[in-house]
Each structure stands twice: as C-alpha cells, then as structure tokens.
N, C-alpha and C positions, 0 to 999 in steps of 0.2 A: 695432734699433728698427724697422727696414721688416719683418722678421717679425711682431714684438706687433702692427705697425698692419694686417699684410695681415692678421694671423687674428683680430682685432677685427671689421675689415670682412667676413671672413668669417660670424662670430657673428654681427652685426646682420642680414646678406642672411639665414642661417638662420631668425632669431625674426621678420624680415617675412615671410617664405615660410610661416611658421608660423602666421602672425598672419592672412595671407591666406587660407588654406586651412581655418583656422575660421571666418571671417569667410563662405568658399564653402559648409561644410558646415551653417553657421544659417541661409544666405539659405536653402538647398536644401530646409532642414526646416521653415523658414516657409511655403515654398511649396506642398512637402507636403500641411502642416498646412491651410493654405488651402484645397486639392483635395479633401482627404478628405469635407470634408464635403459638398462638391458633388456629390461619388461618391455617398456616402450620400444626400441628397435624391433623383439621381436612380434610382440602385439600389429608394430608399421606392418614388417614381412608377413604376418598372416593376414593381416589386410589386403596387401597388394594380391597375393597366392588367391586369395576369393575373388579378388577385383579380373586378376587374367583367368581365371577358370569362367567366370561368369561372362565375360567379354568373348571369349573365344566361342565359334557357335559347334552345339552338337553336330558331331560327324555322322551323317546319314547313312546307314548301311547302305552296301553296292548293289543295285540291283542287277543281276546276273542278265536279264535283256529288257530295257528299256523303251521297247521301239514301241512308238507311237503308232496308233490303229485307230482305223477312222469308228466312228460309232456307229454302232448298230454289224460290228465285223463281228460272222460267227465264229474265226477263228481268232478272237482275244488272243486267248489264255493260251493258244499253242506258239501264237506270233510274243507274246512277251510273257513276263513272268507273273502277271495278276496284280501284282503290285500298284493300286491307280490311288487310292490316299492317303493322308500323311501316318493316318495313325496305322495302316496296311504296311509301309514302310519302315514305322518304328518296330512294331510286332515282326517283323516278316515273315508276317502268311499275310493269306487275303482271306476276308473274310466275309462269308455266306457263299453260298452255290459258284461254283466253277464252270458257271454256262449259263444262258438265258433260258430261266424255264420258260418264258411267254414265248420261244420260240416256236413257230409253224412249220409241221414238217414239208418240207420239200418232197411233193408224190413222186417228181421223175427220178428221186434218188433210191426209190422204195425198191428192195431185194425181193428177188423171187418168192422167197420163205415167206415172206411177209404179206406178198399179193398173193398167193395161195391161201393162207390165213385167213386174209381180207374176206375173199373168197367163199370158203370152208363157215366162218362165222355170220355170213351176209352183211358183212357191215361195207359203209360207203366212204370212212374212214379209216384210220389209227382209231378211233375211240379212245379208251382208258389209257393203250401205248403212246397216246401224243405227248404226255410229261413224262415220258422217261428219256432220258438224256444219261450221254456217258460222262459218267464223272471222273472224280482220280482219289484213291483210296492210297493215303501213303507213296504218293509220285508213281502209282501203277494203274492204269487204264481200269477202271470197273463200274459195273452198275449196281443201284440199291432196288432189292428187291424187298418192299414192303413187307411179302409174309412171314420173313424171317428176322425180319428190321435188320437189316445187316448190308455191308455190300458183298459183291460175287465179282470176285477180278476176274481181268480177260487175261488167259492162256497167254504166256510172257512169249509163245512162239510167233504169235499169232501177229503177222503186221496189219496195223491199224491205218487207212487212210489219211491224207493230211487237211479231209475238210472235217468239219465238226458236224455236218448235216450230215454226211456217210458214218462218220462213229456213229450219230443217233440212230440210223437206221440198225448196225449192226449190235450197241447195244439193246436195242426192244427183240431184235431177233434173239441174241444169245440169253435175256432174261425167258422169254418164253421158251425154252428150250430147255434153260435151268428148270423151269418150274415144270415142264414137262418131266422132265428125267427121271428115272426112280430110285436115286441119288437126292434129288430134295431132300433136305427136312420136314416138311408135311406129310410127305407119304411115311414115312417113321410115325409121327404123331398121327395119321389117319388109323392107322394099325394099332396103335396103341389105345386110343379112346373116342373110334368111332361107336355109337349105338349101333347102328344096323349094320 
C-alpha cells in the first residue's frame, strides 16, 4: 500500500511540474507575443528616421561671397571666396594655388623698384619673378620665397591694391627685398657654413 501511495504522489508532483512548465512556457509566449510588436513599431520608426534623414538633401555650407566672375578675372579670389567645386564647398577651402600661376605679367604695372632691377640685371623681362604671385598664408597677404620654402607675409600695415596684377608686382618686389635684407635666413646659413 505505501508503494501505490508513494508512486501516486509521485505521478501527481510529475503532471503539477507539468502543468507548471506549460503554464511558464504560455506566459513566455504571451510576453513575446506582446514585445514583437513593439519591436516592430519601433524597428517601422527607425526606418522612417533613415528614410527622412536620407530624403532630406545635405545642407551646403554658406559661402560667405558667391559672386560669379567671368573666366579668365585676375581678381577671382578677391571678388569671391575661392569656393568654385563641389568638393571645395564641402571642405571649405579651395584647393591648390590662390591665383593663376600661368598668369603674364602686366609690364605697364611694373614698379619702379622692379624696372630699376630689370635694369641693374640686363634682363628684358621679369625672368625667374614672372611666377611669383601673391598668395594668402592664413587669410594674410604673403609671398613663398623658395629659399627658405616658407611664406614671408606682407607687413599688416601695409594697404594692398585691389587688382591682383598690382599685388603681383608688389609681391616679387617685397620677395627681392626680403632676400636682399640681412635679416634673411641665408645670410645666417652663409655665415655659418660658407667655404670661402
């Protein structure tokens, strides 16, 4: 008799443990069932949020002076901000040289300094001065002087012309002047490791 009755109570504790264990596996899948669709709503919302982000078009930085100049104007870069393609626009800088170097200089704009030089060296040009052009070093007026690979800014007092053939002029003057000076860096390095 105490056999039947232990493996009776055996049977009952199995079909409640059974009973429980369905009872865990439908709450489980009510709960689920309840989540999925909150997944889904907001799985939708992060679909739409890509769908308007990607629809909407990138905002083009403002370019500070847009004005159009006709081709071939030496004063670009002083009439607008440089800014001419898309990827110039995205960056905003412009990028390579700040001026045309295949530019010719203009002789009736040539400074005194310069036609003395002309002069002084017998040449019937600029020569070697016709590619140097004023550039802009950090939004300040300056020219690159090769010997010290650097640039040499122009004196912030100093007012600059508004055509870009007169800066050219005034920068080959002011470079020959620098390298004249005994303030260059070369004259340091000639002193220090000339032979003769």
């Amino acid at each position: 008799m105490a056999k039947k009755a232990k493996v009776k109570a055996r049977a009952k504790a199995k079909s409640k443990a059974k009973v429980r264990a369905k009872a865990k596996s439908r709450a489980k899948a009510k709960a689920r069932a309840k989540a999925k669709p909150k997944a889904k709503v907001k799985a939708k919302a992060k679909a739409k949020a890509r769908a308007k982000v990607k629809a909407k078009p990138k905002a083009k930085p403002k370019a500070k002076r847009r004005a159009k100049s006709k081709a071939g104007d030496i004063d670009h870069f002083m009439k607008t901000d440089g800014l001419d393609s898309e990827r110039e626009i995205t960056i905003g800088q412009h990028i390579g040289y700040r001026y045309d170097v295949n530019l010719v200089p203009d002789y009736s704009r040539i400074t005194p300094f310069l036609t003395k030089y002309m002069e002084t060296m017998g040449w019937s040009d600029l020569n070697w001065l016709e590619d140097v052009h004023m550039g802009y070093e950090e939004n300040r007026a300056a020219v690159f002087d090769r010997n010290i690979n650097g640039w040499v800014t122009v004196p912030a007092k100093m007012k600059l012309p508004n055509n870009q053939q007169d800066r050219d002029m005034i920068a080959r003057e002011l470079l020959i002047k620098f390298q004249m000076s005994p303030d260059h860096p070369m004259v340091e390095l000639n002193k220090a490791y000339a032979k003769f």
